[in-house]
N, C-alpha and C positions, 0 to 999 in steps of 0.2 A: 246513542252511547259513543264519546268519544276513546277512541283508540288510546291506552293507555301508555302505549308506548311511540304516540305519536310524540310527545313534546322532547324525549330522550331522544329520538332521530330526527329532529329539524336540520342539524347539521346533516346527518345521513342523508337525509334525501338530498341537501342539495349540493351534495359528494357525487353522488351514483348521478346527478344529472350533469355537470359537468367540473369536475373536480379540481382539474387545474387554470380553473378561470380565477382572477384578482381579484381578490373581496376586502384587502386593507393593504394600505400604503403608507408607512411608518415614515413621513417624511423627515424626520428629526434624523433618523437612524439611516434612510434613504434604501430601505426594505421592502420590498412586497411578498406578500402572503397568499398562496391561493385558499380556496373552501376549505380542500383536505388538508393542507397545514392545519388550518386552526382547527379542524379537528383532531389530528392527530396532538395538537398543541394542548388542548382541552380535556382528551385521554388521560394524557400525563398529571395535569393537574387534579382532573377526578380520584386518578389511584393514588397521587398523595395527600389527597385530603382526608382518603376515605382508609386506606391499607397503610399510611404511614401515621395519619395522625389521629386515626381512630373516629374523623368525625360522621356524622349522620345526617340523614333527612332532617332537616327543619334545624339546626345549629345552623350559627350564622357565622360569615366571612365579611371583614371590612374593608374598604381600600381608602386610604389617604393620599392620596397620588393624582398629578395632573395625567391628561390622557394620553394614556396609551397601548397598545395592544392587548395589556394583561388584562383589563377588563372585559374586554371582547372573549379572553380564556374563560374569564371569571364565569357572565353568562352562560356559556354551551355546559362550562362544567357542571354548571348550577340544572340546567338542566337532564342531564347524567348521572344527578345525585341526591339533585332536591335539598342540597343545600342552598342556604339563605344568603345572597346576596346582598349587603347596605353600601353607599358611601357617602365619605364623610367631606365635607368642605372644612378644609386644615385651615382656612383662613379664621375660625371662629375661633373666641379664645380659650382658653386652657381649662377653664371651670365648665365654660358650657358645651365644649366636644366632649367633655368630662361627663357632662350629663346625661349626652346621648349612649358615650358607649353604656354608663350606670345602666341605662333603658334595654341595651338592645343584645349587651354583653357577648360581643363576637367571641369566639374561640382563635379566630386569626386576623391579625392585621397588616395586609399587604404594603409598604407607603415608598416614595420615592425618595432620594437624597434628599429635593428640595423643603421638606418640612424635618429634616431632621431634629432640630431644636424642638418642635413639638413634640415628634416620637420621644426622644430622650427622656422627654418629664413624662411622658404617657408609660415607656418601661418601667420607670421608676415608682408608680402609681399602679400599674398593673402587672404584676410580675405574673398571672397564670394567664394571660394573654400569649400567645407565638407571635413575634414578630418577623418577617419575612421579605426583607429588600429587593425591592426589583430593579435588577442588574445584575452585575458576575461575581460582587465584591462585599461579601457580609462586614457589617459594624459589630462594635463593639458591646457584646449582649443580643445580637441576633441570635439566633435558632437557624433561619436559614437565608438564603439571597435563592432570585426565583430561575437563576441559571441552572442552579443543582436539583431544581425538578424538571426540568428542561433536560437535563442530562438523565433522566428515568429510560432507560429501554427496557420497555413491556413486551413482556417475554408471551404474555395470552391477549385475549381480548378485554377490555375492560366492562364489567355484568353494569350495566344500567337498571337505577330504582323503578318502578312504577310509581308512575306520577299522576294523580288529578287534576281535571281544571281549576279544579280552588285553592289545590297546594297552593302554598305561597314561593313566590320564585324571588320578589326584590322588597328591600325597605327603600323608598324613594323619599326624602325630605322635603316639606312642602317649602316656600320658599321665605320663611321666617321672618318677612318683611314688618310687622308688628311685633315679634317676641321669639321664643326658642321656636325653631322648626319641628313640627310633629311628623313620625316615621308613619309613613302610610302604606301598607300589608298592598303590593300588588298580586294578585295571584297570578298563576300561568294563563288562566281565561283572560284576564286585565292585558296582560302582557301579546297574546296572540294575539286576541280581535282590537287593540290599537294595529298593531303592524294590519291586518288584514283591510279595516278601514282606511289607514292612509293609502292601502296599496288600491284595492278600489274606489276611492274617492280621486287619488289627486294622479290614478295612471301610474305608478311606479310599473319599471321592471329593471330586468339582467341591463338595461345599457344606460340605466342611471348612474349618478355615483353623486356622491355629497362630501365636502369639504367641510370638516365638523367645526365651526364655532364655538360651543358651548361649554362648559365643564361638563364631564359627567356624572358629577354629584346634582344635576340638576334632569328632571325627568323631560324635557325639551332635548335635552343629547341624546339620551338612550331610546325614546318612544316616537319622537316624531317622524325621523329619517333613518336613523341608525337601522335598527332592529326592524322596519319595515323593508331597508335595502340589501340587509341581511337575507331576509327569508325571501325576496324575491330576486337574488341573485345578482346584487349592482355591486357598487363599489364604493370603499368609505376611506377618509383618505383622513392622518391622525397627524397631528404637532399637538405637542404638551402642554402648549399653552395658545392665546391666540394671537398676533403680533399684524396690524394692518398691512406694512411692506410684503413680510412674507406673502401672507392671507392675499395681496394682490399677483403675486409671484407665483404662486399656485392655479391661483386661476388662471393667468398666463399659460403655465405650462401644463396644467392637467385635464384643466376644461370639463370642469364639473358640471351637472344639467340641473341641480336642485339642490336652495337652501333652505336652513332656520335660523334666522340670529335674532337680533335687537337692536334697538334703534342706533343704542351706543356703536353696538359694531360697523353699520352699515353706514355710520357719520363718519368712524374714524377712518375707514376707506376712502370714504370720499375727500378726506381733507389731505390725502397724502398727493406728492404729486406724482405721482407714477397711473391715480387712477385713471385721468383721460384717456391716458394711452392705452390702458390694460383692456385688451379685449374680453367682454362678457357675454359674448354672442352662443355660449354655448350653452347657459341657462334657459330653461323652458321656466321659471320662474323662480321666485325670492317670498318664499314666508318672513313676516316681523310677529313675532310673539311678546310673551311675557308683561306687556303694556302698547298700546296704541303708538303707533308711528306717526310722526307729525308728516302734513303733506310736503311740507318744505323737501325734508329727506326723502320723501319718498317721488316728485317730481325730478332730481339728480339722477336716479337709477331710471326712472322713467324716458328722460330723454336720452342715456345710454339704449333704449330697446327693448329695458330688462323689466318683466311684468313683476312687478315685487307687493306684495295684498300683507294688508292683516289679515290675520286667525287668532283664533281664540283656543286655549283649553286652561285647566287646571288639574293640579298635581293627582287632585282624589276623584275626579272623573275623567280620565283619560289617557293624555293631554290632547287626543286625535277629535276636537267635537265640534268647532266652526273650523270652518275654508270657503272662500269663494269658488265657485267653478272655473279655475283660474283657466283652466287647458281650453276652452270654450267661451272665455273673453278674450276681448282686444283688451289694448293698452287704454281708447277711449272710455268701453263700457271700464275697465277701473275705476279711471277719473271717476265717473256718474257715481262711484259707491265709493270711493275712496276709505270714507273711514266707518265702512262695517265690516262686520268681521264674516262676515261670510252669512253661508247655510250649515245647517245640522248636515255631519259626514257620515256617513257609513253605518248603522246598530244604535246612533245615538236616538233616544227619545228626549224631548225637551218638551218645559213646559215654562213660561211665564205667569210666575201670580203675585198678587197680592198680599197686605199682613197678614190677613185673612188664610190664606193659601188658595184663593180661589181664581181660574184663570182671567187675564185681563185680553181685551181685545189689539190687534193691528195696532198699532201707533203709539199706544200706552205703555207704560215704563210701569218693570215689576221685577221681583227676583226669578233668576233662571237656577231653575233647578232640572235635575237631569236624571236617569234612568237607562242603564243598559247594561251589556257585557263585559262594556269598558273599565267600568267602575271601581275603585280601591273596594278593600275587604274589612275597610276600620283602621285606624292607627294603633300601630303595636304598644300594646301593654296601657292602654288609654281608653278604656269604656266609656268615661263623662264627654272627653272630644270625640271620641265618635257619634256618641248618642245627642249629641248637638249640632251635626250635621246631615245625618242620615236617618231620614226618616221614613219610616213605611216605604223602602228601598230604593226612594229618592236620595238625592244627595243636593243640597240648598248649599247653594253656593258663597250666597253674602253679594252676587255681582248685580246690579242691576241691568236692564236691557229691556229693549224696545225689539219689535219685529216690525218689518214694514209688509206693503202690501205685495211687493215679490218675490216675499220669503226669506231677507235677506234680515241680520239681524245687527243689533249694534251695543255695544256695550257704555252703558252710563257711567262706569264707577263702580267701588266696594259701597255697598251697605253702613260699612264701620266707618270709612273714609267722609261718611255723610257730615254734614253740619246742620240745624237747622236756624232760620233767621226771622225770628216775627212770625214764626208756627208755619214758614214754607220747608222744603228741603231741599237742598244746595247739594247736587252732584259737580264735587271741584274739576272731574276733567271736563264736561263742556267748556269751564273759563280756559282750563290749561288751553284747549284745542285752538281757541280764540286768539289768546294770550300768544301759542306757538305756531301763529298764520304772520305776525308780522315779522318783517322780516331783520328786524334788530335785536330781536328776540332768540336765543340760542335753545332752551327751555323752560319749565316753567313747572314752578308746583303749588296750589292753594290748599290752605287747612284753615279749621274753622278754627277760632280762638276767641276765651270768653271776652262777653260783653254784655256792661249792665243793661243797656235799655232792649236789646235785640237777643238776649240770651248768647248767640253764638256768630259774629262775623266772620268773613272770609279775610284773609293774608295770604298774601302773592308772594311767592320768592321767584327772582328774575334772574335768570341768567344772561347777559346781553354775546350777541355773538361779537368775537376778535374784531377788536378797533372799530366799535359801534358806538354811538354815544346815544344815548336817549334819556331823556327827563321823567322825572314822575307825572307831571302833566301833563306831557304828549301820551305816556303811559295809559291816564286816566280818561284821558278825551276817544282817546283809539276803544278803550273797554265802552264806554256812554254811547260811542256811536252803532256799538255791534249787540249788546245784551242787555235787557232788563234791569233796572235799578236794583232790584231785591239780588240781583244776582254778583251786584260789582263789589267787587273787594274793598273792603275799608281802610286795609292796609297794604303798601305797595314795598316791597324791600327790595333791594339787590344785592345778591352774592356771586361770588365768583365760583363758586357749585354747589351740587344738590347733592346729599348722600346719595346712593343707591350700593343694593349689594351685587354681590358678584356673576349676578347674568343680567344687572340691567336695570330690576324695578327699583321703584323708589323704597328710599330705607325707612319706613313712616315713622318707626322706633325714633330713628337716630335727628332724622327731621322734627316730630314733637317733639325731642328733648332739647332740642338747640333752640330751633323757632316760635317752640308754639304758645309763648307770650303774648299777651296786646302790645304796642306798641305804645299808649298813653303812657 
């Protein structure tokens, strides 16, 4: 029987253990925070959510805003009250953030300056919405700016709800890469035993600290590092956006011990010049999520010192479910695994099977589906998408993967992203992988596209790297010499980029609708 009032004192406890140690650095602002700040920060915003604006358990709060400390309020408070936490990525456009909030109908929308043109036509569509700007300096048709609950002096203690492990704490947005994002119910159980598995799987404690890359509209910000370096006492260091100079600037001067980014971020690093000289000696390692890391990038950080692995999660099981035993390899045993994504971490169960659902053995490629305490609770107000991934208290992922024989596992591809060619089936990252080993190559994406004799061929979009030149023929002799016939692309393009959205993966939407023609 869990303590009911355990999830309402996470901040408590680790107040009473050491209160004024740094647990956020507002680097924008050039501010640090200890524990008991943002708990006292988190107070305040509890008693006006709850004593000012009448709200309750389970009503939900939004935030439209790049990162910054209010969300770290947002959580504890949520905690405190068992209000519903969502946010929103303001980059999406106006009909379809439109559809989320339709979905998920917050009672308050926190957001920053930089989307004001959104909020405007969002007031104007929602007038029983509270809007609430964070800064000192309310707009025009505000309610309120988040300084003036900032200015609350609570005159008693603030009464915390009794909370469940199944309450629901966050609406986390999958990552929309095919179509709208669906809002996936994490409860407070999702939400601890993630933190709890990173924290025993990859060693966290109180003398870590993490330099956040991410938005935290995306559950890689809030789940992987954050909220595990949270509850075990480290340090989280915020800019509102992510910017490579700075991002090297920081590392310089703050000397952070552990990341999570993507490929995109951990390229634009390197291509600035200030990275040779930026010392990284003080990372114990570099997670790449969200899609596979080509070795190219990841040999640059290698021979800086810096052990940087894929890992694997997704939005509705975790995100905490492959890591390599990164604390207990060398930088050599990497190399040998380079591009698997690790071992199962901490509570996770895993299974590879077949159409069938039936397990497949060591070497075999199947879907990985998953099982544990990690796990979403369903997509809010979605019983058809939930009931099509969650079955009999698995969760089928749509990813394909292989295990090998030391346990280590590797990821093929989406399911949906498949093709098939002459009744085989064509997982397009193996080519990408291929495709993003040479070295004129910057990256690389394949999608099937119709074909009368073959039902479905493969097309290559090439990005070449800065002042490279390469031919479709060396292109095609390089694929002949490394993969299978059934496996080479029929069509070879190049563009001078690849959609992706706003943490990195590839945009598959936006990519079929531009490329996914034959070329005949």
């Amino acid at each position: 029987m869990v303590d009911k009032q355990l999830i309402s004192n996470l901040n408590t406890y680790r107040v009473r253990i050491n209160q004024l140690k740094e647990a956020i650095y507002d680097y924008d602002n050039d501010k640090r925070y200890s524990y008991q700040e943002l708990g006292v920060r988190s107070d305040k915003l509890a008693y006006f959510l709850n004593e000012i604006l009448d709200l309750k358990k389970g009503d939900r709060i939004a935030f439209c805003a790049q990162n910054t400390l209010e969300f770290i309020d947002g959580f504890y408070a949520s905690c405190k009250t068992g209000i519903i936490v969502t946010t929103y990525n303001c980059l999406l456009n106006n009909d379809e953030l439109g559809e989320l909030i339709d979905n998920e109908s917050p009672k308050v929308i926190f957001y920053d300056y930089k989307y004001k043109k959104t909020i405007d036509y969002l007031k104007n569509i929602y007038t029983n919405i509270i809007f609430v700007r964070l800064g000192e300096k309310k707009e025009k048709n505000d309610d309120y700016c988040y300084e003036d609950i900032m200015d609350i002096h609570l005159k008693e203690k603030v009464e915390y709800v009794d909370l469940s492990m199944e309450d629901i704490q966050m609406l986390i947005h999958t990552g929309g890469t095919t179509g709208l994002p669906k809002a996936a119910k994490m409860s407070y159980r999702s939400i601890y035993y993630n933190s709890l598995s990173e924290v025993l799987t990859l060693g966290l404690s109180s003398s870590d600290s993490v330099y956040v890359f991410l938005p935290f509209f995306h559950t890689a910000a809030w789940n992987v590092l954050t909220l595990p370096l949270l509850l075990s006492g480290g340090r989280i260091i915020l800019t509102k956006q992510f910017d490579p100079r700075i991002a090297l600037k920081i590392i310089e001067e703050e000397k952070p011990t552990v990341a999570i980014g993507v490929e995109t971020i951990y390229r634009l690093m390197a291509e600035q010049k200030e990275f040779n000289e930026t010392d990284f000696s003080s990372y114990r390692w570099m997670l790449s999520g969200a899609a596979p890391i080509s070795r190219e990038t990841m040999e640059i950080y290698w021979d800086k010192g810096v052990k940087i692995v894929n890992a694997y999660g997704m939005t509705e099981i975790g995100p905490n479910n492959l890591a390599p035993p990164v604390n207990e390899m060398t930088i050599d045993d990497i190399k040998e695994k380079w591009n698997s994504a690790g071992k199962p971490m901490f509570f996770n169960n895993v299974r590879i099977v077949d159409e069938k659902g039936k397990d497949v053995g060591d070497g075999e490629y199947g879907e990985l589906i998953w099982k544990s305490n990690l796990i979403f609770s369903g997509y809010f107000n979605n019983e058809v998408g939930t009931k099509q991934v969650l079955k009999d208290g698995w969760v089928y992922t749509g990813d394909i993967g292989k295990r090998d024989e030391d346990g280590f596992y590797y990821i093929n591809g989406r399911r949906k992203n498949m093709y098939i060619t002459g009744g085989e089936n064509i997982f397009p990252i193996e080519i990408e992988m291929l495709l993003n080993s040479n070295p004129n190559i910057k990256e690389s994406c394949v999608i099937g596209v119709k074909d009368k004799k073959w039902g479905e061929v493969g097309k290559a979009l090439i990005v070449l790297e800065k002042d490279k030149i390469e031919s479709e023929e060396k292109i095609r002799d390089f694929i002949k010499e490394n993969i299978s016939s059934i496996k080479r692309p029929k069509y070879i393009k190049f563009i001078e980029k690849i959609p992706k959205n706003q943490v990195g993966k590839l945009d598959m939407k936006e990519i079929k609708k531009i490329y996914g023609e034959s070329e005949c």
